[in-house]
N, C-alpha and C positions, 0 to 999 in steps of 0.2 A: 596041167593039173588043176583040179578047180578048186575054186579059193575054199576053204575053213568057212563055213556058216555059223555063227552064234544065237545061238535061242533067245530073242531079247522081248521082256514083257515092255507093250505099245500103248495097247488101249486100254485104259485100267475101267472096272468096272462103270462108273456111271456115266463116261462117254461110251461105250457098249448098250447101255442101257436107255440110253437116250435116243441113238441112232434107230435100234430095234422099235422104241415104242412109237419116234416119230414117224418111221417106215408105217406102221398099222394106224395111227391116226390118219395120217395124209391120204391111204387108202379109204378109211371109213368117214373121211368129211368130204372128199372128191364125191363116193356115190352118192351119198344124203345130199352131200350139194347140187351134183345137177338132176337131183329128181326134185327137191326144193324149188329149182328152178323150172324145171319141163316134167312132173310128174310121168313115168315112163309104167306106173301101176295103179291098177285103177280097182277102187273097193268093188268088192261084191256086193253090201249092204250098206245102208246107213249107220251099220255102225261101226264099218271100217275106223280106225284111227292112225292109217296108213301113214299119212304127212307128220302127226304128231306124233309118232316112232322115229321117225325121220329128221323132224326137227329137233328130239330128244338128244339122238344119238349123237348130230350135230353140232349138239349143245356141248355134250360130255366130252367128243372126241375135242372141241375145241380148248376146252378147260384142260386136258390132257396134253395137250400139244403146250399151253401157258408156261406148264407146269415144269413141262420136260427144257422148256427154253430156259427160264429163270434155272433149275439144275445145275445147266451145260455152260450158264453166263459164269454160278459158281463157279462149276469147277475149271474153267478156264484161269482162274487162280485161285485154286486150290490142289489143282492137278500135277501131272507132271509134267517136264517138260513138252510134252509131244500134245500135251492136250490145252497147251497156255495160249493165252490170249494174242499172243506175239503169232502166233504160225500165221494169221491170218491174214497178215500184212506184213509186204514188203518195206520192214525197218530201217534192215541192212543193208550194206554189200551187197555179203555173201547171200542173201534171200534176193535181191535184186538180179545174182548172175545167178543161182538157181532158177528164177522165174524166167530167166531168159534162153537156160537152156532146157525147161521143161516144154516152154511155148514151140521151138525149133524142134522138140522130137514129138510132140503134138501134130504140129503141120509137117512134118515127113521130109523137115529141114536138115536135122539131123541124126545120125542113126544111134547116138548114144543115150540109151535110157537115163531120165532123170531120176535116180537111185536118191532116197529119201528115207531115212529109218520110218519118219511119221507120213507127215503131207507135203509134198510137194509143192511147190510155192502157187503154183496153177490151183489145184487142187483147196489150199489154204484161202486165197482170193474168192472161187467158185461158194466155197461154204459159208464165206462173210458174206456171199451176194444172195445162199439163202436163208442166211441167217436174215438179214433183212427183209425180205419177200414175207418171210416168218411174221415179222410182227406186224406186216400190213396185214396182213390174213387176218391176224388176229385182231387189231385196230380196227379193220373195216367190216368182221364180222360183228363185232360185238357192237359195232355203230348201226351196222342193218338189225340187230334184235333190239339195241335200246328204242330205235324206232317206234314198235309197238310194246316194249317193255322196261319203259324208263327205270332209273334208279341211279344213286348213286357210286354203286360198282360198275354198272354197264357203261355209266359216263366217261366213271376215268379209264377204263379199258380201251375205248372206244367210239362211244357217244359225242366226243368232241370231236370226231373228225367229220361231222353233221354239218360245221360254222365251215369248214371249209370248204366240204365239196356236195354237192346235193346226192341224195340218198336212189337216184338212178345212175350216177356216174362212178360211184360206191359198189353199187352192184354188179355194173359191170365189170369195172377193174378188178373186183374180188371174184369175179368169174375166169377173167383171163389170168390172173396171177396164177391161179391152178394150176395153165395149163406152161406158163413158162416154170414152176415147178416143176410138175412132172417130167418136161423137157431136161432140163439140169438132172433130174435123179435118172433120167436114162443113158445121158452122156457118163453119167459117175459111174454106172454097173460097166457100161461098156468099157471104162479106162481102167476100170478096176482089173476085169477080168484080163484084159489084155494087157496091164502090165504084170501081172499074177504070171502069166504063159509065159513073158520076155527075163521077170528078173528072177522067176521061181523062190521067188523069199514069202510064200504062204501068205499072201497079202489077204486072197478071198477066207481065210480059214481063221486070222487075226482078230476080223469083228465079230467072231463067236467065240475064242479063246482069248483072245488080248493078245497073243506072241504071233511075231514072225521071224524070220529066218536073215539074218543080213551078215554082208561077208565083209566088213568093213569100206568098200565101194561109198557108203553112205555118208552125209557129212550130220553132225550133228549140232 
């Protein structure tokens, strides 16, 4: 007989809100960024303003993405339990043997889903490492405009990371961060989706509602 599923609210609105907007920034600074980098459109006239649309948008998407971090740092305690600061690291034990049975049915070790109301302790680790990635972006973007746009906003955002590394190795790292981002947000669709198929607790349908479905299996 299968187990009783309970309706349980997960992701309360402003971590929903924040996954959603950093989804559509990361898209809209990825294009602007590598046309910034290798212009892939080329004006018809001189009075195109092609780059400086592009550097615009780059600008706003970045401020945008700040915005939604500082939020999410919020409400990691202000949240609830599923969205605290704690999931993200293995504290405990029990996060400890959760991480270690979620790694074994990751690698096809073993075949018992790591059943989790929220994140999984894989999953919790994987988001602090883009949690991090986050603020290099945003560190070494705002270090590559203070470049030709000094100021004292652009310094503390970023600007100082100038003393440390020169302003072509800046570049590039902030070119390739992109792309171990995007790498990590595709492995996440992919785990999502397929553990959504395995533990049918509405996981893919959670980040647009906040509920999923769990049949006590889960530890909390």
């Amino acid at each position: 007989m299968a187990a009783e599923r309970k309706r349980t609210y997960i992701w309360e609105i402003p971590v929903r809100l924040t996954h959603w907007v950093n989804f559509f920034a990361i898209i809209f600074l990825s294009v602007t960024g590598i046309y910034i980098g290798g212009p892939f459109i080329h004006p018809t006239s001189d009075q195109s303003f092609t780059m400086g649309w592009m550097r615009f948008i780059h600008l706003v998407a970045g401020y945008t993405l700040l915005m939604m971090i500082v939020i999410r740092v919020y409400w990691s305690f202000a949240g609830n339990r599923y969205a605290n600061w704690r999931v993200f690291l293995p504290l405990t034990g029990r996060q400890r043997h959760d991480l270690g049975d979620a790694t074994k049915y990751y690698l096809f070790v073993s075949k018992k889903p790591p059943y989790a109301a929220g994140h999984t302790m894989c999953a919790g680790i994987a988001y602090f490492v883009l949690f991090l990635l986050f603020l290099f972006q945003i560190f070494s973007g705002f270090a590559l405009f203070s470049y030709n746009s000094p100021g004292l906003v652009h310094q503390v955002l970023g600007g100082w990371l100038t003393s440390l590394m020169n302003i072509q190795a800046i570049r590039f790292w902030h070119h390739m961060v992109m792309y171990f981002i995007w790498v990590i947000a595709l492995i996440h669709v992919y785990l999502a989706v397929w553990l959504d198929s395995v533990e049918g607790n509405g996981l893919m349908g959670s980040i647009f509602g906040g509920y999923k479905f769990i049949t006590g299996k889960e530890w909390e």
